[in-house]
C-alpha positions as CSV (number, residue, x, y, z in Angstrom):
1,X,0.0,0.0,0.0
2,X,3.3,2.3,1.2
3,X,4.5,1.9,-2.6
4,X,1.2,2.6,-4.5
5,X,0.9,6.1,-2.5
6,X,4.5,6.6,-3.4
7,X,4.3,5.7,-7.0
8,X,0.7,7.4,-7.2
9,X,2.9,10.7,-5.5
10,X,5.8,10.2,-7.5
11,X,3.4,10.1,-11.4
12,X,1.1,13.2,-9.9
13,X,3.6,15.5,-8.6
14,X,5.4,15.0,-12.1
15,X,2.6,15.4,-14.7
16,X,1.2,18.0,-12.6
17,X,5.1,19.8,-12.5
18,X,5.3,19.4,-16.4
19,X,1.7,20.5,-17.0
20,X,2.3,24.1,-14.8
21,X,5.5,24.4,-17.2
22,X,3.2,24.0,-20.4
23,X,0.8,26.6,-19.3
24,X,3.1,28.7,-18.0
25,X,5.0,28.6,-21.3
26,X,1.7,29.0,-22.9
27,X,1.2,32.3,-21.4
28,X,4.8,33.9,-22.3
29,X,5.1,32.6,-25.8
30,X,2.5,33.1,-28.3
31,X,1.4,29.8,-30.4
32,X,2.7,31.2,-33.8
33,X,6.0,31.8,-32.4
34,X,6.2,27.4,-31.1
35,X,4.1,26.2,-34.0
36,X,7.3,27.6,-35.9
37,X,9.8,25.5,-34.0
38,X,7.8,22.5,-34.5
39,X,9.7,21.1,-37.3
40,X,12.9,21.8,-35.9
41,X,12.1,21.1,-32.3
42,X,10.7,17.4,-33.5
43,X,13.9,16.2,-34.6
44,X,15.7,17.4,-31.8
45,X,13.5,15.6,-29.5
46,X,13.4,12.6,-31.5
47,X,17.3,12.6,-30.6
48,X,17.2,13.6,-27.3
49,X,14.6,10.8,-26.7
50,X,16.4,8.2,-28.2
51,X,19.5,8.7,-26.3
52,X,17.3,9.1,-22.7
53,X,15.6,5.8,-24.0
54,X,18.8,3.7,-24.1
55,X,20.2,5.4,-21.0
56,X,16.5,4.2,-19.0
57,X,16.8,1.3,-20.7
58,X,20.5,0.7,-19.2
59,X,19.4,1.6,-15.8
60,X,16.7,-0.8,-15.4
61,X,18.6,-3.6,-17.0
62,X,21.5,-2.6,-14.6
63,X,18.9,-2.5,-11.4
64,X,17.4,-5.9,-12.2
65,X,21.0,-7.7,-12.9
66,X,21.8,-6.3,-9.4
67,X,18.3,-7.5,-8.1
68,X,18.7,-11.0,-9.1
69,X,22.1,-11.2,-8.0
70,X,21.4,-10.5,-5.2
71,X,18.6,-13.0,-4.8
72,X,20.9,-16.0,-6.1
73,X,23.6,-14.7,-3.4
74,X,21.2,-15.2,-0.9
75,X,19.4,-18.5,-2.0
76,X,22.7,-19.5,-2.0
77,X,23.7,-18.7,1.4
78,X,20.3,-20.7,2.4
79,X,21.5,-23.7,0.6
80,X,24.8,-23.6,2.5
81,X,23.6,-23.7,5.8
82,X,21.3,-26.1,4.4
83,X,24.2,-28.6,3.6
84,X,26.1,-27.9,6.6
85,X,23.2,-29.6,8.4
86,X,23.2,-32.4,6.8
87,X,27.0,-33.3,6.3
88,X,26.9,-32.9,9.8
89,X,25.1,-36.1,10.3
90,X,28.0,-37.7,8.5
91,X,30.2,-36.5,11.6
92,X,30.3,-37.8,15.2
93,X,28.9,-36.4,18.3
94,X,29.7,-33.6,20.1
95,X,30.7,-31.8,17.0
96,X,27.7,-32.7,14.8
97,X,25.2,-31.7,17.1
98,X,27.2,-28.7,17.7
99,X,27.6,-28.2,14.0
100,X,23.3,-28.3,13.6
101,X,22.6,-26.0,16.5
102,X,25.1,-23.7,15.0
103,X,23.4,-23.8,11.6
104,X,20.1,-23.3,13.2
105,X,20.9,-20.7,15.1
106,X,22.6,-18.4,12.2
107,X,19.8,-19.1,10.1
108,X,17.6,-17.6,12.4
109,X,19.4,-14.9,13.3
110,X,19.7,-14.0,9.7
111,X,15.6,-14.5,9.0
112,X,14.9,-12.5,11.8
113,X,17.0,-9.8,12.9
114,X,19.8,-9.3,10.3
115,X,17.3,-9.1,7.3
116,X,15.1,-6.0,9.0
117,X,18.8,-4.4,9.4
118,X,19.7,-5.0,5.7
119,X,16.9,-2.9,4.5
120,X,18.8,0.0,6.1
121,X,22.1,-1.0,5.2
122,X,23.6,-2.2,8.6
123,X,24.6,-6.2,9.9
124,X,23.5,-8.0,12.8
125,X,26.8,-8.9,15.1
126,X,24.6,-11.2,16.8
127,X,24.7,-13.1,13.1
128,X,28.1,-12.8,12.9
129,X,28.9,-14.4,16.7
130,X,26.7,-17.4,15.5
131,X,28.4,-17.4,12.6
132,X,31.9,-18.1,14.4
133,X,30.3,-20.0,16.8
134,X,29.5,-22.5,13.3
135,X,33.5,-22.2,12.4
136,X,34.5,-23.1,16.3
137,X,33.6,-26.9,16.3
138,X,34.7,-27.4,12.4
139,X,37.8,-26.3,13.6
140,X,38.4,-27.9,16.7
141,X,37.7,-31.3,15.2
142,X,39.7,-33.9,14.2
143,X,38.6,-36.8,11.8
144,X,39.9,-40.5,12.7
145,X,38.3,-41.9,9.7
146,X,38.5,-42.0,5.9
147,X,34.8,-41.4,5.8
148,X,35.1,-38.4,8.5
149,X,38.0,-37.2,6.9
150,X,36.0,-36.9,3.5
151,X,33.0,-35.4,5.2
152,X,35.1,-33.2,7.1
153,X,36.5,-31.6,4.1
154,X,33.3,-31.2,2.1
155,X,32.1,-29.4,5.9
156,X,34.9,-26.4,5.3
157,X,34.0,-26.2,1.9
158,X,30.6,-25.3,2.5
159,X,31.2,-23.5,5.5
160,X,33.8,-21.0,3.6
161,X,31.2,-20.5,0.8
162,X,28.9,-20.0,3.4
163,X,31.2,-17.1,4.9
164,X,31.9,-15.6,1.6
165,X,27.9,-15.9,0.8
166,X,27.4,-13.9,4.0
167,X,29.5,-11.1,2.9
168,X,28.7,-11.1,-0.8
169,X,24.7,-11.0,0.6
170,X,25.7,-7.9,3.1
171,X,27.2,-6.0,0.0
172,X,24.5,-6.4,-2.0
173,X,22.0,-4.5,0.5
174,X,24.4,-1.5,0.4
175,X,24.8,-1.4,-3.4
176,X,22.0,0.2,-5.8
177,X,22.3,2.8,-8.7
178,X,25.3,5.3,-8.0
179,X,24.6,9.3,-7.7
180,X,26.0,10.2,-11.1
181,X,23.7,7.9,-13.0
182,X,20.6,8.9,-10.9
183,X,21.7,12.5,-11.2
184,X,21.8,12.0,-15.5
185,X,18.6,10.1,-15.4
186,X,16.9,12.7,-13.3
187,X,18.6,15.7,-15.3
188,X,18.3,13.7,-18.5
189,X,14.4,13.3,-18.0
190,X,14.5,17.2,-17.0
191,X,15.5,18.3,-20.4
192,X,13.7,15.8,-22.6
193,X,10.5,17.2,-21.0
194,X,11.8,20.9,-21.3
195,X,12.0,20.3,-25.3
196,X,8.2,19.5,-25.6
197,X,7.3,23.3,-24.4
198,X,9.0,24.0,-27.7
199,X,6.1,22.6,-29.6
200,X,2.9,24.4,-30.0
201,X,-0.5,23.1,-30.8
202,X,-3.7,24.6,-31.8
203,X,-5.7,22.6,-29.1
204,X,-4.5,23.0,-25.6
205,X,-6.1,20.6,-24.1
206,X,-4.4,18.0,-26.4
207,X,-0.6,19.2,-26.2
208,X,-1.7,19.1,-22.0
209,X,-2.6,15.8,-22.7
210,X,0.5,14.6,-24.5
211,X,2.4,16.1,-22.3
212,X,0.9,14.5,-19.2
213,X,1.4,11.0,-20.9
214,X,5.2,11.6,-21.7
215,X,6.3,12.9,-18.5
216,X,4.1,9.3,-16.7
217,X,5.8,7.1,-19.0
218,X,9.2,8.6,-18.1
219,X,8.1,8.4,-14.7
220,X,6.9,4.5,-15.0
221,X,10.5,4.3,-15.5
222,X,12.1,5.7,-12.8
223,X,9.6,4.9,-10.5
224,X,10.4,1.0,-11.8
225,X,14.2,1.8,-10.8
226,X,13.9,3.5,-7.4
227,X,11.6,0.2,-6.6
228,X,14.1,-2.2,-6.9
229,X,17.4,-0.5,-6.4
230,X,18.0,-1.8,-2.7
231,X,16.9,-5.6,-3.4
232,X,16.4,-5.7,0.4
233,X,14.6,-2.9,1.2
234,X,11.0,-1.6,0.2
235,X,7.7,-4.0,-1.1
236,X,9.5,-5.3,-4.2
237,X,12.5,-6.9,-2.2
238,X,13.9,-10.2,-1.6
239,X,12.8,-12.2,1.3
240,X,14.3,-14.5,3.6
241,X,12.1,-17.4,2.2
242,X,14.9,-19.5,0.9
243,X,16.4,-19.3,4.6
244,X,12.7,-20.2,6.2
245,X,12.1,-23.3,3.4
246,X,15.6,-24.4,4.9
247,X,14.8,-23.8,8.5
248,X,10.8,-26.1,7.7
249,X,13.0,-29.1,6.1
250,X,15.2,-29.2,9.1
251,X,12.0,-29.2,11.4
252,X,10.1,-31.5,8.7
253,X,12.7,-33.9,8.2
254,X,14.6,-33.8,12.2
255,X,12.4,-32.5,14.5
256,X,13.8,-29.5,15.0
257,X,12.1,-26.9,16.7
258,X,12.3,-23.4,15.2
């Protein structure tokens, strides 16, 4: 509901923005004096809004690449702790129920404290203690057995992609569009909307209208691109459902309470 009232904000305020600029142009220049730019102005425009299309068109390929990167980074953290589990079982007590508890515990503190953090940018240290408290045990253990020692190794394995997963996820949440290209798009929109005022048509109330549907679409856009620029924050964001699917198999499948 938050994002409709943005986005419903966001297409207003512009149209109506653009739409005071038409009629204020209107006033100060007669329609002779446009109507005699119109040729001229049209292929400048048609230019200018070929160049702004590929430049959109590069921002919201660029946002969605980051988007579902960032969604495979974190799927595939959830996998990891996923595996750790279960090669646990392959490992004798103390360390393998110490290795599961471990696992359990940094999933949840991930699901449910670290991912509310990410959508401002920061890190739960309580994730990052349960995540050394996983390493401890690994580390302290010492296989006596071909079929430990093969375990064992597959164990660091995942745990290490596990640790750069973590990072790699905590990047992503503090990565989105830089400044400079959301200062051109802005700017760039600015401009393309500035050249329509050079046009001038006999009816008003259609070169209003035209208007108000160029500056939406170019609006549609960006709103598209402010939506999904922090893939963890905001409604269209990535959830910790692969982590929770992970955390119901473990329950499902071991008895595990969550």
């Amino acid at each position: 509901m938050q994002t409709i009232l943005q986005f419903l904000v966001f297409i207003v305020g512009s149209v109506a923005l653009a739409l005071f600029g038409v009629v204020h142009v209107r006033r100060r220049v007669s329609l002779e004096v446009q109507m005699e730019q119109n040729e001229v102005a049209g292929f400048f425009i048609a230019v200018l809004g070929v160049v702004y299309g590929v430049l959109l068109a590069f921002a919201v390929i660029l946002v969605w690449e980051q988007f579902e990167s960032a969604r495979t980074i974190a799927e595939t953290e959830a996998n990891e702790v996923g595996d750790v589990y279960h090669l646990a079982n392959g490992l004798p007590e103390p360390v393998r129920g110490q290795l599961q508890g471990a696992a359990v515990a940094y999933a949840r503190v991930v699901m449910d404290e670290e991912w509310e953090l990410m959508e401002r940018g920061q890190e739960s240290n309580a994730a990052w203690r349960q995540l050394a408290n996983l390493w401890a045990p690994a580390l302290a253990f010492t296989p006596s057995t071909s079929r430990e020692e093969a375990v064992y190794s597959e164990v660091l394995q995942r745990l290490d992609q596990l640790n750069d997963g973590r990072r790699m996820r905590l990047l992503a949440s503090r990565s989105g569009v830089p400044h400079l290209i959301w200062g051109i798009l802005i700017g760039g929109g600015v401009v393309t909307v500035l050249f329509t005022y050079f046009f001038g048509l006999k009816n008003m109330r259609a070169q209003m209208a035209m208007t108000a549907l160029y500056v939406a679409s170019i609006g549609f856009v960006l709103f598209l691109v402010a939506a999904i620029d922090n893939p963890f924050s905001g409604t269209v964001s990535i959830k910790p459902e692969a982590l929770e699917l992970v955390l119901n198999r473990i329950e499902h499948f071991d008895g595990t309470p969550r």
